[in-house]
C-alpha positions as CSV (number, residue, x, y, z in Angstrom):
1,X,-153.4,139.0,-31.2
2,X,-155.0,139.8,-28.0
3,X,-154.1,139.3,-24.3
4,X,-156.0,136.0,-23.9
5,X,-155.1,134.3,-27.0
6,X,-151.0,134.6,-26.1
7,X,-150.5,131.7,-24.9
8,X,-146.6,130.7,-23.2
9,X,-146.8,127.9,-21.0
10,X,-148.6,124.7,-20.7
11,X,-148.0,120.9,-19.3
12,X,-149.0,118.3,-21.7
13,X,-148.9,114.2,-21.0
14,X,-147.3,112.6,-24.3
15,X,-147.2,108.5,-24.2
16,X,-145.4,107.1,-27.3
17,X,-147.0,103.6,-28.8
18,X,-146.0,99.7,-27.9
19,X,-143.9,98.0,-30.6
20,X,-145.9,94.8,-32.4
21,X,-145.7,91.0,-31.5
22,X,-143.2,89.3,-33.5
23,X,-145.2,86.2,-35.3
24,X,-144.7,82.4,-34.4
25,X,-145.9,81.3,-37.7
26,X,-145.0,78.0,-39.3
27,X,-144.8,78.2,-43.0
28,X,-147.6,75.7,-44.9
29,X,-147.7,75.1,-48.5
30,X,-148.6,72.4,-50.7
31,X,-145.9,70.2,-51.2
32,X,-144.2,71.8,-48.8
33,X,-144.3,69.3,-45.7
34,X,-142.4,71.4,-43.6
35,X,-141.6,74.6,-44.4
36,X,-139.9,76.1,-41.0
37,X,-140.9,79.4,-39.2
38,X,-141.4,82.5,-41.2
39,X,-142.8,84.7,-38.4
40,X,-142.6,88.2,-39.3
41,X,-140.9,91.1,-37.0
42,X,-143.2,92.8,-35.3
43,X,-143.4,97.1,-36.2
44,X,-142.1,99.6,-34.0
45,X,-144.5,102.2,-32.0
46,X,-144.9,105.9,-32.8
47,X,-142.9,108.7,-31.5
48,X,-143.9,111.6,-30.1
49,X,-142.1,114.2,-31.8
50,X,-142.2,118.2,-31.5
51,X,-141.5,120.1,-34.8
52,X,-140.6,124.0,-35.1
53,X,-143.5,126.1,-37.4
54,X,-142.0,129.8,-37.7
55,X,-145.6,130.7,-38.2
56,X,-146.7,130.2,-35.1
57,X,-146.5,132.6,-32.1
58,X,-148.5,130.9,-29.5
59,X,-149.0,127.4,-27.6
60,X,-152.8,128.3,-27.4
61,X,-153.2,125.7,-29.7
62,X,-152.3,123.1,-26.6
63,X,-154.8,125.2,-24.5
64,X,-157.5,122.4,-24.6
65,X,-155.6,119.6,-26.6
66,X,-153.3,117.9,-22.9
67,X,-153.1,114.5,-23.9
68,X,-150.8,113.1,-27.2
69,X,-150.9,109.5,-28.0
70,X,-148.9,107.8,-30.6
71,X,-149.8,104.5,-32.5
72,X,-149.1,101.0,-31.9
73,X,-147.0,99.1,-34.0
74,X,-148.7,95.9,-35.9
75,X,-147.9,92.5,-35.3
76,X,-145.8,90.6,-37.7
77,X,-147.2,88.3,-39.7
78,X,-146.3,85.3,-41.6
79,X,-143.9,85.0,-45.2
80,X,-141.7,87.4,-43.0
81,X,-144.0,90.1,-43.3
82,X,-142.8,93.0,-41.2
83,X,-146.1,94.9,-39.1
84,X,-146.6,98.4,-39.7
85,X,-144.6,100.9,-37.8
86,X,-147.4,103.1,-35.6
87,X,-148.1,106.5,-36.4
88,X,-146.1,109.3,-34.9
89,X,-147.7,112.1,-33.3
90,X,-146.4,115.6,-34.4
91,X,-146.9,118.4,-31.9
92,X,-145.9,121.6,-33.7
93,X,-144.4,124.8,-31.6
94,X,-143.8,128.1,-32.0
95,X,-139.9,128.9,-32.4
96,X,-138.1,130.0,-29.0
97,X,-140.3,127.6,-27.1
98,X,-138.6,124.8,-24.7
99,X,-139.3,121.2,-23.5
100,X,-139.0,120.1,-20.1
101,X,-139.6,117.1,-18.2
102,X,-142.3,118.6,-15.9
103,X,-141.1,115.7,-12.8
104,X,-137.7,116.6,-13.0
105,X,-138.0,120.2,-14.2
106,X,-135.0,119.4,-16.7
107,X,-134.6,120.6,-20.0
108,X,-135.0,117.9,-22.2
109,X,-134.2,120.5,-25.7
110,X,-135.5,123.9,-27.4
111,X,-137.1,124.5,-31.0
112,X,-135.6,127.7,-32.4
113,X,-135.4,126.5,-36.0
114,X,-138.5,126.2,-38.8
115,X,-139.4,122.6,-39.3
116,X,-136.4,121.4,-36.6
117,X,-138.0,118.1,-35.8
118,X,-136.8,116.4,-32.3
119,X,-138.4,113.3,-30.5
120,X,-139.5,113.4,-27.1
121,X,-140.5,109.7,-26.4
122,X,-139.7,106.5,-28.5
123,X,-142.1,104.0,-29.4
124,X,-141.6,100.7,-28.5
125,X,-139.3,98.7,-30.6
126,X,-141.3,95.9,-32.4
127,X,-140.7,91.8,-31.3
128,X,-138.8,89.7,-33.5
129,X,-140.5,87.2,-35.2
130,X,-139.4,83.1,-34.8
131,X,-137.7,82.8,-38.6
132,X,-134.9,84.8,-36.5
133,X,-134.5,82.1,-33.8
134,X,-134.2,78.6,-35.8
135,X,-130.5,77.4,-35.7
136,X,-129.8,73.7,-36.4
137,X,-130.8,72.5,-33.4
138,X,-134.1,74.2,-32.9
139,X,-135.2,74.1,-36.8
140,X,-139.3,75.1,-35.6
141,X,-138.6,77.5,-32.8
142,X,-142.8,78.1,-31.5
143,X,-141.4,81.3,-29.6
144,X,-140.9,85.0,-30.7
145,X,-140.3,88.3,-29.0
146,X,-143.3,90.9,-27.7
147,X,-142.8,94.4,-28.6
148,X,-141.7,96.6,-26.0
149,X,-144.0,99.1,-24.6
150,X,-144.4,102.9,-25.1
151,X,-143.4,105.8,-22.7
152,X,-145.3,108.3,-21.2
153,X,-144.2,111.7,-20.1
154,X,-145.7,114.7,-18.8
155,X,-143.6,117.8,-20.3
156,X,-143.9,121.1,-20.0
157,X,-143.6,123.6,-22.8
158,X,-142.3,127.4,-22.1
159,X,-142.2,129.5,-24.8
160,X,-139.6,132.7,-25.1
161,X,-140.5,135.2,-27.1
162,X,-138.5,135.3,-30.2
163,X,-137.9,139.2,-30.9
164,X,-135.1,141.5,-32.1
165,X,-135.5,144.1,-29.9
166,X,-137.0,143.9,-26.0
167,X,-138.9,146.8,-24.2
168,X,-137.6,147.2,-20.9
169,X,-139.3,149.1,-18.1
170,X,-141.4,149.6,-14.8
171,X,-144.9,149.0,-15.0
172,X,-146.9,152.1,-16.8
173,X,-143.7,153.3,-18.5
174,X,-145.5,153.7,-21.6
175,X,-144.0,150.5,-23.3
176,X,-147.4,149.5,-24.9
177,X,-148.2,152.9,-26.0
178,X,-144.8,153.6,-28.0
179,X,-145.2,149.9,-29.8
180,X,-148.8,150.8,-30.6
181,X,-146.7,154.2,-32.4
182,X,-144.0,152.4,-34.1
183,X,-146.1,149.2,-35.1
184,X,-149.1,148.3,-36.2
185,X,-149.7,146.0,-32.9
186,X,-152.6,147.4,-31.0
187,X,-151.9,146.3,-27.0
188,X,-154.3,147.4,-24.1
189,X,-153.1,151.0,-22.9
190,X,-154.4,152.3,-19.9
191,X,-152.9,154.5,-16.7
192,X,-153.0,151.8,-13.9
193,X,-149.5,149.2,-13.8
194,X,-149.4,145.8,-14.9
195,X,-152.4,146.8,-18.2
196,X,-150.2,144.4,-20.0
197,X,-149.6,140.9,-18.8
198,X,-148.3,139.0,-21.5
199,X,-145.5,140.2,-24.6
200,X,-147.4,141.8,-26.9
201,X,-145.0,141.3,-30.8
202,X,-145.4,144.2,-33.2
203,X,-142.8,144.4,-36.4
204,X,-141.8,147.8,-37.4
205,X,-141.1,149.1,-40.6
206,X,-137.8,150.7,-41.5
207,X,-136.9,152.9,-44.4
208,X,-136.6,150.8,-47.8
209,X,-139.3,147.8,-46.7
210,X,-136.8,147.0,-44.2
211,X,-138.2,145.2,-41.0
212,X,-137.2,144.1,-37.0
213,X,-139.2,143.1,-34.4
214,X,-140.3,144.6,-31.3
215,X,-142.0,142.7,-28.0
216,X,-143.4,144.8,-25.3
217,X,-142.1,142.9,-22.3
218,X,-144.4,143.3,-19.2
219,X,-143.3,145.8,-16.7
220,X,-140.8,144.7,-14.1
221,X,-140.9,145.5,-10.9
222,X,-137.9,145.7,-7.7
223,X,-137.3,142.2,-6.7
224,X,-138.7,140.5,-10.0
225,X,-135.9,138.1,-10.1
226,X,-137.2,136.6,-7.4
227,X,-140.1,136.2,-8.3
228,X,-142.1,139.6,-6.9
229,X,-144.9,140.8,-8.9
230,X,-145.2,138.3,-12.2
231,X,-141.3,138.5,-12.4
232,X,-140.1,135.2,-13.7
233,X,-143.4,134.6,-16.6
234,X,-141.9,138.0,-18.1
235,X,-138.0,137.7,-17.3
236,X,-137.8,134.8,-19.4
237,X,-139.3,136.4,-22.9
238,X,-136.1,138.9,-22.1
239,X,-133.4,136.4,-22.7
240,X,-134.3,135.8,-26.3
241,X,-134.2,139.5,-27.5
242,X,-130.9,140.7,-29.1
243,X,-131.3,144.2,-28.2
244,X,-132.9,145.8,-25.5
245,X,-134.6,149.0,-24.8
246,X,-135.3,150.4,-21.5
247,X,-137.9,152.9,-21.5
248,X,-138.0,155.2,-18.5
249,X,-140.5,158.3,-18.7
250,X,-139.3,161.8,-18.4
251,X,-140.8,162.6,-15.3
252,X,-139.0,160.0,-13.1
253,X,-137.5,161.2,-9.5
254,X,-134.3,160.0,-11.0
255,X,-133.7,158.0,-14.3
256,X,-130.0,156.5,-13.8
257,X,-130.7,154.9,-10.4
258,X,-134.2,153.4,-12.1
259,X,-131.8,152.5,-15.1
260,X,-129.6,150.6,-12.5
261,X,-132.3,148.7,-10.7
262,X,-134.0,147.3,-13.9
263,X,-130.4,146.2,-14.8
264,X,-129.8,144.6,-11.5
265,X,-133.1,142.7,-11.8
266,X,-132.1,141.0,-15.3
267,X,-128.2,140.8,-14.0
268,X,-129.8,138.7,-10.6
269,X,-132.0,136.5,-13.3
270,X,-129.2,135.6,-15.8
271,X,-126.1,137.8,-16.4
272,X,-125.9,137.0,-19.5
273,X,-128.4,139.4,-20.5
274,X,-126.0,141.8,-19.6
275,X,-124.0,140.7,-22.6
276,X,-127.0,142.4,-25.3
277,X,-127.0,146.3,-26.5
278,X,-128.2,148.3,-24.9
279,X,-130.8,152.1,-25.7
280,X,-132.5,154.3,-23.2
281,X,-135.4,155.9,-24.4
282,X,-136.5,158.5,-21.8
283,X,-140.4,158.7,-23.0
284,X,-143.0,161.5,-22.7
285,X,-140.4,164.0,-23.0
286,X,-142.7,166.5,-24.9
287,X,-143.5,167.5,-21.0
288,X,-140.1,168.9,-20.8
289,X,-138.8,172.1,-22.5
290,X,-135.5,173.0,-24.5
291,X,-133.8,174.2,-21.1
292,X,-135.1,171.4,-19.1
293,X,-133.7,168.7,-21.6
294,X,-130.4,170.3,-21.7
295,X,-130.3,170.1,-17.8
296,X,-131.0,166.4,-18.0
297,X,-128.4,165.6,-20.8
298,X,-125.8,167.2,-18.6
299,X,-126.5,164.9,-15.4
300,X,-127.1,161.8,-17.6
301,X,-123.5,162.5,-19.8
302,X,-122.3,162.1,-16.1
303,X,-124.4,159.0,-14.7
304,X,-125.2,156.8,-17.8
305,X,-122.8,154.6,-19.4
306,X,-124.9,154.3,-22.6
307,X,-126.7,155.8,-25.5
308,X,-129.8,157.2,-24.7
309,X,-132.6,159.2,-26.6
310,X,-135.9,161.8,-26.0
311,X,-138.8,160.5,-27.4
312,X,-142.5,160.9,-27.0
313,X,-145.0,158.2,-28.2
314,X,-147.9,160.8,-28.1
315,X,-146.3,163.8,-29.9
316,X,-144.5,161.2,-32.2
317,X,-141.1,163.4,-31.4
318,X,-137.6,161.0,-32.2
319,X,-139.6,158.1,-33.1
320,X,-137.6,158.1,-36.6
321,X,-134.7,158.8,-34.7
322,X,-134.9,156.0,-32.6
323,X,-135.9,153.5,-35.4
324,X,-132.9,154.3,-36.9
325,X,-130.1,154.1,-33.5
326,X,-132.5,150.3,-33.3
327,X,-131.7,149.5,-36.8
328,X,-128.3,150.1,-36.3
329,X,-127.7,148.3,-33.4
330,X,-129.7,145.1,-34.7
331,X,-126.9,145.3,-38.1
């Protein structure tokens, strides 16, 4: 999928349809001199409902499609005929993505299931027709209820990247280089930060057909949780990953203090991401040699709290290694 086709956020205005005009009708036959009311109920209007499709990984399908309207409901008609209901409107979603009111910035309710249907307006419920008002006093009621009228909405839609495990690291850490290794997902590379701006998904293969998947999360930068650089579009695609893998290149000034900033920037965003396992993959460590690595194991023993490994995307050194510590975490 490339850059411009990934697709994560987008306001839409949904308006659900008016219920149907109960009927007022007076029922004529022959013989039948007066046959009473027999108005039918009027039918409701269409909902606008959102429904999860685990085949989807985008809302670029809503990039030129803003406006959803539902049907309206018939009006009844006579012999207690009930009008047609109006037609819903189904908008489908990718899973991980969630509805907001876009006024109140609330959060109406998420998809994370295939085919989970919920509705975000009602339609209008349809009038009654006059057979319900006759009593013995008012045997030809010549009244009957109007439908009630649609809603309209405007809603925002945010989708979170749905992925097993989450790349983690400062701009240019080679995060879309090793998924380009390890998958068959082909992301921009290039030497300048910020290359990628939106999660690029890859799924990598594990021994015995077995597969996880793997999102290249944009680089973050100091002060991302509020809001620096494009902090809060790619903080959010974090919270959905069960594991995560911060990826910090060999020839950092010093990798436990970066270690501890990207963890304070997802701590200051939502401590609960805190809560997920954790890797450290220090990258492009086919720069460093035997005595140089065993240097570096002996000040990260001391400074690191958690399991770490060399790798190198380039000279494709641990990559097996490290699918299998991912696997293992993930089960």
């Amino acid at each position: 999928m490339t850059e411009g086709n990934f697709v994560d956020y987008v306001k839409i205005h949904v308006s659900s349809g008016n219920g149907g005009k109960g009927s007022t009708h007076l029922h004529r036959e022959k013989y039948v001199a007066k046959g009473g009311p027999d108005g039918g109920d009027g039918g409701r209007g269409g909902h606008v409902i959102v429904k999860g499709n685990k085949n989807l990984w985008t809302l670029l399908h809503f990039k030129f499609k803003r406006h959803f309207k539902a049907g309206h409901g018939e009006h009844g008609s006579k012999n207690r005929s009930t009008g047609a209901d109006g037609d819903d409107v189904f908008m489908e979603v990718p899973l991980g993505t969630v509805i907001r009111d876009t006024d109140t910035n609330e959060v109406l309710f998420e998809i994370t299931e295939d085919q989970e249907e919920k509705i975000i307006i009602k339609g209008g419920l349809g009038g009654r027709g006059n057979w319900h008002f006759k009593s013995p006093t008012n045997q030809t009621p010549r009244y009957a209820q109007p439908g009630l009228e649609g809603e309209e909405k405007n809603i925002t839609l945010e989708l979170k990247v749905l992925a097993d495990v989450g790349l983690v690291g400062f701009p240019n850490a080679g995060k879309s280089t090793l998924l380009s290794v390890i998958t068959s997902a082909k992301p921009k590379i290039a030497d300048y930060e910020f290359t990628t701006l939106k999660p690029n998904l890859g799924i990598v293969k594990h021994r015995d057909y077995q597969t996880f998947v793997m999102a290249d999360i944009p680089g973050i930068i100091e002060g991302a949780a509020e809001g620096k650089g494009l902090g809060h579009y790619f903080l959010r695609h974090i919270e959905r990953n069960s594991s995560l893998l911060f990826l910090i290149p060999a020839d950092s000034n010093d990798i436990a203090k970066e270690y501890d900033i990207l963890l304070n920037e997802l701590k200051k965003y939502n401590p609960e991401l805190l809560d997920k396992e954790r890797l450290i993959a220090i990258s492009k460590s086919d720069m460093l040699d035997d005595e140089l690595k065993a240097e570096m194991k002996e000040e990260l023993d001391k400074d690191l709290k958690i399991p770490y490994i060399f790798i190198s995307s380039v000279a494709q050194q641990g990559i097996q290694e490290l699918k299998d510590k991912l696997w293992n975490m993930l089960n």
